[in-house]
C-alpha positions in Angstrom: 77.0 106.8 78.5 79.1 109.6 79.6 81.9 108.2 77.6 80.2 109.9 74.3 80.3 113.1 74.1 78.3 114.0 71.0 76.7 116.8 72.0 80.5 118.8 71.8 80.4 117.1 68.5 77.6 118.7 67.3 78.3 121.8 68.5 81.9 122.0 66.9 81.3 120.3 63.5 77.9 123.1 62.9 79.8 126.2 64.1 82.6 124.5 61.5 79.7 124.5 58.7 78.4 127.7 59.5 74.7 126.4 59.7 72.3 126.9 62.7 70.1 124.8 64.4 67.1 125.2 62.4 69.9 124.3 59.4 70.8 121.2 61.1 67.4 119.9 61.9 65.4 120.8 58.6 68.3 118.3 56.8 67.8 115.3 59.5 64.0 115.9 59.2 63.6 116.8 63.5 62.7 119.6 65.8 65.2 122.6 66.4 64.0 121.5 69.9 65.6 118.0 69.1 68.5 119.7 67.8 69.1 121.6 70.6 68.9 118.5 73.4 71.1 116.7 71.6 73.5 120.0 71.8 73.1 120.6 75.4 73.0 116.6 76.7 69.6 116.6 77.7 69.3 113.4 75.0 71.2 111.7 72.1 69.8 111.3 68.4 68.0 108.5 67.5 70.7 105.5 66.5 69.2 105.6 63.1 70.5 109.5 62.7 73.9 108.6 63.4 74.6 107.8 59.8 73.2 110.4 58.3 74.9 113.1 60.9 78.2 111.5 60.4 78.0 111.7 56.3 76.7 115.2 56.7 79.6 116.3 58.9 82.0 114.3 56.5 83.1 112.0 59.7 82.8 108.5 60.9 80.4 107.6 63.8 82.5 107.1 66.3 83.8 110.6 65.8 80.5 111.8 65.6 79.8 110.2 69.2 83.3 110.7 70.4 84.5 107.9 71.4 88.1 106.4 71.1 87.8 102.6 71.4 91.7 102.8 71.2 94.7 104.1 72.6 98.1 105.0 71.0 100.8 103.6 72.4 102.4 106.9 73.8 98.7 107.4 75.8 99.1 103.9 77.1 102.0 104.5 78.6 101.1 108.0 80.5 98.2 106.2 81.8 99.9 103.2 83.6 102.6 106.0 85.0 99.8 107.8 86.2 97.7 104.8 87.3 101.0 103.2 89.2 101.3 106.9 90.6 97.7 106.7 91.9 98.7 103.4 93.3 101.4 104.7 95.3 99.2 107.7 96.9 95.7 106.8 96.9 93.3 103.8 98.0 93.7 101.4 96.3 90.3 100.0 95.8 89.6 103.6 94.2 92.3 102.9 91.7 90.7 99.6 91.1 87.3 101.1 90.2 89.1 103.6 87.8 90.8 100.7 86.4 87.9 99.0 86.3 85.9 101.9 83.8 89.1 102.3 81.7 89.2 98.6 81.1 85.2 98.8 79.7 85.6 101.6 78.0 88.6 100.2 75.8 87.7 96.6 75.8 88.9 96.1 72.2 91.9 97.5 72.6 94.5 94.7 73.5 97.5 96.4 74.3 96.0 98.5 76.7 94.2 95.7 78.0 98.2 93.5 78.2 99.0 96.3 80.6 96.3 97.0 82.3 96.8 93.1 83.6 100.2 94.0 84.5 99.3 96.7 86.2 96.7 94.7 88.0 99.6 92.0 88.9 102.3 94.4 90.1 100.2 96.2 92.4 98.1 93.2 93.9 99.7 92.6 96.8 98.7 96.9 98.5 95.2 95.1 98.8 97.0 92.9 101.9 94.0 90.7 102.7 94.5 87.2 100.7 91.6 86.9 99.1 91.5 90.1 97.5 94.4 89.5 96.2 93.4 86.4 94.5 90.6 88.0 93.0 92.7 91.2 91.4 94.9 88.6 90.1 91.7 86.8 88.8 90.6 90.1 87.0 94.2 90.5 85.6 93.8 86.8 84.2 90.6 87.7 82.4 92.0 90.4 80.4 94.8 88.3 79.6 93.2 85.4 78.3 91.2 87.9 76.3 94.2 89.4 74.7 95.3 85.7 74.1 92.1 84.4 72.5 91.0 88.0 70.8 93.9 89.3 69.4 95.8 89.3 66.0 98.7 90.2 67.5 101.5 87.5 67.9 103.3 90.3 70.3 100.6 90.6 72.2 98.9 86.7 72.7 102.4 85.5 73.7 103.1 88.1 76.6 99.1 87.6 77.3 99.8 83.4 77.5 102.9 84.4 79.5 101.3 86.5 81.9 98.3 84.1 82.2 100.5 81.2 83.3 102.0 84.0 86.1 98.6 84.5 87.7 97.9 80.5 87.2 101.6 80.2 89.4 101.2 83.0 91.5 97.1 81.6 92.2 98.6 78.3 93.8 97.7 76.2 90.5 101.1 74.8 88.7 98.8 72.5 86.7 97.4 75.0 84.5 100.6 76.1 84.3 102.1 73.4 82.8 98.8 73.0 80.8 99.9 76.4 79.3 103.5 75.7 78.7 105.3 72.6 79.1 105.1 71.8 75.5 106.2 75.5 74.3 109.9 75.9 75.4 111.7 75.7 71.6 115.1 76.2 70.7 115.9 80.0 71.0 116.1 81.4 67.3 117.5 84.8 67.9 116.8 87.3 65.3 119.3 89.4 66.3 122.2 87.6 64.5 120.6 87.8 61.1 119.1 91.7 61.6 122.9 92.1 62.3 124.1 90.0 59.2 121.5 91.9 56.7 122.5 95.2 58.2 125.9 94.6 57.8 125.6 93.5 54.5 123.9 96.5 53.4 126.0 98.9 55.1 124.2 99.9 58.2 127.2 99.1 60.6 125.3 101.4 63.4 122.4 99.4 63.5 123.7 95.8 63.0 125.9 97.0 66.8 122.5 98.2 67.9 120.6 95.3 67.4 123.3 93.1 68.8 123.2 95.4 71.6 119.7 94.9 72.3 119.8 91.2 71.9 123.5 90.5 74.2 121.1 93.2 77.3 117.7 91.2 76.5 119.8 87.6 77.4 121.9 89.1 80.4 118.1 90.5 82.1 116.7 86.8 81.3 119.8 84.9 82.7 119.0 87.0 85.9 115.6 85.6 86.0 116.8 82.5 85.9 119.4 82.4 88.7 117.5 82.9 91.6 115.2 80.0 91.0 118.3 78.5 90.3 120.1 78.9 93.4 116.6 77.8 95.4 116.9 74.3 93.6 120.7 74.0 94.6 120.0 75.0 98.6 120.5 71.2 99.5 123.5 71.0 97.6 126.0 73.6 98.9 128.9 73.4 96.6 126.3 73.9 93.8 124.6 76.5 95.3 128.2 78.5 95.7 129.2 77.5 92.1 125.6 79.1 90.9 126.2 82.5 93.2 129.8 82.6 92.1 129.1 82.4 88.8 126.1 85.2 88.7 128.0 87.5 90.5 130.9 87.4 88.2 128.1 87.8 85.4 127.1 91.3 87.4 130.4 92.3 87.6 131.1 92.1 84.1 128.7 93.9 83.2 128.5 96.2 85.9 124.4 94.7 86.9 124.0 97.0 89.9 124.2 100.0 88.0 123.0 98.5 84.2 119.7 97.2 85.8 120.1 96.7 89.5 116.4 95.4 89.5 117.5 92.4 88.3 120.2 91.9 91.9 117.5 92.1 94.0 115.9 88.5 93.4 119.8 87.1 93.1 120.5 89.0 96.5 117.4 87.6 98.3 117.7 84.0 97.4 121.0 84.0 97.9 120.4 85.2 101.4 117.5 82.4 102.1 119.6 79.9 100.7 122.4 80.6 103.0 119.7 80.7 105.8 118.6 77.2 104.7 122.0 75.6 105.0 122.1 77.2 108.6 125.0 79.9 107.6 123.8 83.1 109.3 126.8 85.2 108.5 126.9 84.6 105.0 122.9 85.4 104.6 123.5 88.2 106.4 126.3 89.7 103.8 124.1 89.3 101.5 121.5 91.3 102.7 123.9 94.1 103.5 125.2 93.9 99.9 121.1 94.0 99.0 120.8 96.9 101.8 123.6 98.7 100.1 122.5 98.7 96.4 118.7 99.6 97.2 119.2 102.7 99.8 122.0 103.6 97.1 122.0 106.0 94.3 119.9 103.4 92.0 116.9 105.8 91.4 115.2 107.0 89.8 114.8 103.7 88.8 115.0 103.3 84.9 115.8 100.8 82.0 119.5 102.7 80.3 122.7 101.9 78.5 125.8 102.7 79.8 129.7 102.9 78.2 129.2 99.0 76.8 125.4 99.1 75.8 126.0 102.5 74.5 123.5 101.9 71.2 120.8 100.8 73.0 118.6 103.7 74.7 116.9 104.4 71.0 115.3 100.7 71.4 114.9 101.0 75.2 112.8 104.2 74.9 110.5 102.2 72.4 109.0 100.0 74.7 105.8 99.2 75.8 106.6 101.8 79.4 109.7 102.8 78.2 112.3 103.6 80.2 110.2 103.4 83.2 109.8 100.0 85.8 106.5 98.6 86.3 105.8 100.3 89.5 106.2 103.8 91.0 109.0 104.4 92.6 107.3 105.0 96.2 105.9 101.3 95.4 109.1 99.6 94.7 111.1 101.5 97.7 108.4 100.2 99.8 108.0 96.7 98.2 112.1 96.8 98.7 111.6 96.9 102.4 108.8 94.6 102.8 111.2 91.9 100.7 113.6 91.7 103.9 111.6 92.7 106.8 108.2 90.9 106.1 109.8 87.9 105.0 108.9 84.8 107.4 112.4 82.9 106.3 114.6 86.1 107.8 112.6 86.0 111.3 116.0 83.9 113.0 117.6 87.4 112.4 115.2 89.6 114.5 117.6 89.7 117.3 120.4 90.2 115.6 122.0 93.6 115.7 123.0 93.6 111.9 119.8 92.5 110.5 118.0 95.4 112.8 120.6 97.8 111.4 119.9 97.0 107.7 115.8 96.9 109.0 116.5 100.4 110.1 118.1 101.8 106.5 115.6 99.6 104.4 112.9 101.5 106.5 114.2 104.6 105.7 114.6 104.3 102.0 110.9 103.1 102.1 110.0 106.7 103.7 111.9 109.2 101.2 
């Protein structure tokens, strides 16, 4: 397997210990000849000389063979940037297959494997053709469910279960979504509040107004999950539907969304603009995908998680997760996955003659290119 690399091994660890090949070889009991093949690659020691080379060097096996079953969290998170880069630039069945060999390589390590799903998820749809689609999003499954079902990790198995029921949704089968989670909605118990309490009690002001931070941000981004599926439910019920949209955008404005996290507008902006569609008013839709126009070709990028004057405490915690600061997807990706949102969406066709919707074609188009 080209993954070990115990030949370098060998090499370093006797120049270390100062012994030659003939040293090396008379204390396994082998050939300098063996010795020397095992240097240069040619062949690997017997598996029963593994122990004895590894106490003899004073190192475990799998240093001995060089190989690093696991990632730290840091090297996880410069490999998706640079697997989403890849994404963005290169084939993407060639990013698959790299994916593919960095997935068997570090089988047992689970958080890799969580975001190596994601990865898998957010970049299904550059494979275009249907059916390939459906079978990245089966691959990403596979390593969820094995994260779920292998891990120790209560992190980890509930963003794998999570993510599972995603590609169960996003596969055409709600069953197995409810299957997954119907029973497990229970009352939010926020540990933020009593962090903040036992901080407070023991003088660390700072930090009880930095995990409050974190927990008031953490709500505001879920809430904006929540209203765009929302607003879809309300399309038949117009004064609803305004109520919803009236009451998310004063939610934005109060805390300044388009420039906090203006990822989270898009989905509001979108459905709003279907909805609108829905209930036959053209004009209003089409504000609403001017206002999305606006924010997206704006000054939003580079795209990254950040405080700002209010959630001022809160870039030490942001800078701890799992990517970072950084989105999912790179950049080029996202402007491009921007565009597509509008332009390739079926429900916005009524608009193709429509001089306003061509102009905000044009700019989306042109945000997609830079």
């Amino acid at each position: 397997m080209k993954e070990i690399n115990i030949a370098q091994v060998l090499v370093r660890k006797r120049k270390e210990k100062g012994i030659t090949q003939d040293d090396l070889a008379n204390f396994i009991g082998v050939s300098k000849a063996s010795v020397s093949k095992w240097e240069t690659g040619q062949s690997y020691p017997d598996m029963t000389f593994l122990p004895q080379l590894a106490a003899y060097f004073n190192i475990s096996i799998d240093e001995l063979m060089d190989y690093k079953p696991q990632m730290l969290k840091e090297e996880i998170r410069q490999l998706y940037k640079r697997l989403s880069a890849d994404f963005a630039a290169k084939s993407a069945d060639e990013v698959l297959e790299k994916c593919r060999q960095i997935i068997k390589k570090y089988y047992s390590c689970f958080p890799l494997l969580l975001q190596m799903g994601i990865l898998l998820v957010n970049h299904a749809n550059l494979f275009q053709e249907p059916q390939k689609i459906m079978a990245v999003i089966s691959e990403a499954k596979e390593l969820f469910i094995r994260v779920k079902e292998e891990s120790d990790d209560l992190s980890l198995t509930r963003q794998a279960l999570y993510m599972e029921a995603l590609c169960n949704l996003t596969s055409g089968d709600p069953h197995s979504v409810l299957d997954l989670l119907e029973d497990k909605i229970e009352p939010a118990l926020p540990p933020e509040s009593l962090l903040a309490s036992a901080y407070q009690m023991t003088g660390r002001i700072d930090d009880a107004k930095s995990v409050l931070q974190v927990g008031m941000f953490q709500n505001i981004v879920v809430l904006f999950n929540f209203f765009p599926a929302y607003l879809m439910l309300c399309v038949n019920a117009p004064e609803k539907f305004e109520e919803v949209l009236r009451r998310a955008l004063a939610v934005a404005d109060a805390f300044d969304m388009r420039r906090l996290h203006p990822g989270v507008m898009v989905g509001l902006y979108l459905a709003a603009a279907q909805g609108y569609v829905a209930q036959g008013k053209h004009d209003r839709a089409l504000d609403m995908l001017e206002q999305y126009t606006t924010m997206v070709t704006g000054d939003i990028y580079p795209l990254r998680l950040h405080g700002d004057e209010f959630f001022d405490l809160l870039d030490r915690w942001l800078e701890d997760l799992d990517l970072g600061t950084g989105f999912p997807r790179d950049e080029k990706t996202i402007r491009q996955s921007m565009a597509d949102a509008v332009v390739n969406n079926p429900g916005f066709t009524v608009f193709a003659q429509e001089r306003r919707f061509q102009r905000i074609v044009e700019k989306l188009q042109q945000n997609a290119l830079k």
